[in-house]
N, C-alpha and C positions, 0 to 999 in steps of 0.2 A: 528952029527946032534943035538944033546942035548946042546953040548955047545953054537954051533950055536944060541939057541932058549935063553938060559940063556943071554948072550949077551943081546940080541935086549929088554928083559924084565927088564933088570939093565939099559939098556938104554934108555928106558920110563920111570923108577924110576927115573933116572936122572933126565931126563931131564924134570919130574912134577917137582921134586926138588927144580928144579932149576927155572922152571916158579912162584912158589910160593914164594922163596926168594927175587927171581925179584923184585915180587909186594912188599914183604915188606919191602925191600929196598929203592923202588920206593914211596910207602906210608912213610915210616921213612922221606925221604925228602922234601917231604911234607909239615910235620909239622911240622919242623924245617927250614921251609921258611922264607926267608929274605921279604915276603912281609907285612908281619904282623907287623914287628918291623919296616919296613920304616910305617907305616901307625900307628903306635903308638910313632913314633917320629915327623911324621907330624901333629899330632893333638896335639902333645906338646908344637910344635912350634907354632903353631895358638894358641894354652891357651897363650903361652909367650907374643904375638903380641898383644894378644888383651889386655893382663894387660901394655901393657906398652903406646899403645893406650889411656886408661885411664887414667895414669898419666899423659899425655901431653899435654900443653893447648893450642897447636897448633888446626886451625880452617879448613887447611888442610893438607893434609897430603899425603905425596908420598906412593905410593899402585905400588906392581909390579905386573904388568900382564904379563904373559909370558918372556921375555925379556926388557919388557919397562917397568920404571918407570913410572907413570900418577900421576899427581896432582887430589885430591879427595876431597868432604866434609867428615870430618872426619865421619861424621851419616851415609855417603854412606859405608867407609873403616867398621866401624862396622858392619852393614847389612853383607857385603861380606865376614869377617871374620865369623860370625856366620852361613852361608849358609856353605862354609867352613868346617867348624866344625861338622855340621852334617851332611854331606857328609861322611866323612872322616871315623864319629864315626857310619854311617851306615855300610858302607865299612867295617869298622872293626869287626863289628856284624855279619857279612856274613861270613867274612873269620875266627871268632870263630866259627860259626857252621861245616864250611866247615872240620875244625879243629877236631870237635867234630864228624863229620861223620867215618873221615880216622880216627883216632884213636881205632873206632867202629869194622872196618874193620880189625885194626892191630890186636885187641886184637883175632877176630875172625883165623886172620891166624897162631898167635901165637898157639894157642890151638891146631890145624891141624900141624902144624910145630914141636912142643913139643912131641904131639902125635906119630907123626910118629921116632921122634930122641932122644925123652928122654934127658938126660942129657948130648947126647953128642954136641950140640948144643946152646949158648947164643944168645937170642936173647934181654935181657935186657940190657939199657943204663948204661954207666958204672957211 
């Protein structure tokens, strides 16, 4: 009967364990998301566009939307890059905070995780 009881009580340990690793796993991916860096490559690309916009004394200028090409006054293709861009770099502001919460979170389960396992546990990035 005793072992019986042992059991089922290792097996709630676990299986907290194991829900807590989950999430910091699940959090670790996170913030290591690919969507940060497409969205700090997109707003690189738009700095590129519009400096090269600049240089060129063309009066219009091919803009793609979606799949199509459209002929544009260049002062339109401006406007649209600069909407664009602050879009992009709002977007980006979001998903830094977003970044800044789960981290918040990590550090909090790290403490509860270390706590319970000491040393025998990494949970830092190599």
């Amino acid at each position: 009967m005793l072992s019986h009881e042992i059991k089922e009580v290792h097996l709630c340990y676990c299986l907290a364990f194991s829900s807590e690793l989950e999430r910091m796993l699940c959090l670790d991916f996170l913030v290591q998301d690919f969507a940060t860096k497409l969205l700090i490559e997109a707003n690189e690309s738009l700095e590129d566009a519009g400096n090269e916009l600049i240089l060129t004394d063309d009066e219009v200028i091919r803009f793609q939307i979606g799949e199509v090409f459209a002929h544009m006054p260049k002062e339109e293709v401006e406007e649209r890059i600069e909407q664009m861009k602050e879009t992009t770099s709002k977007n980006l502001e979001k998903l830094e905070e977003e970044k800044d919460s789960v981290l918040v979170q990590m550090a909090e389960l790290k403490k509860i995780l270390y706590g319970k396992f000491k040393d025998s546990i990494n949970l830092e990035e190599d």
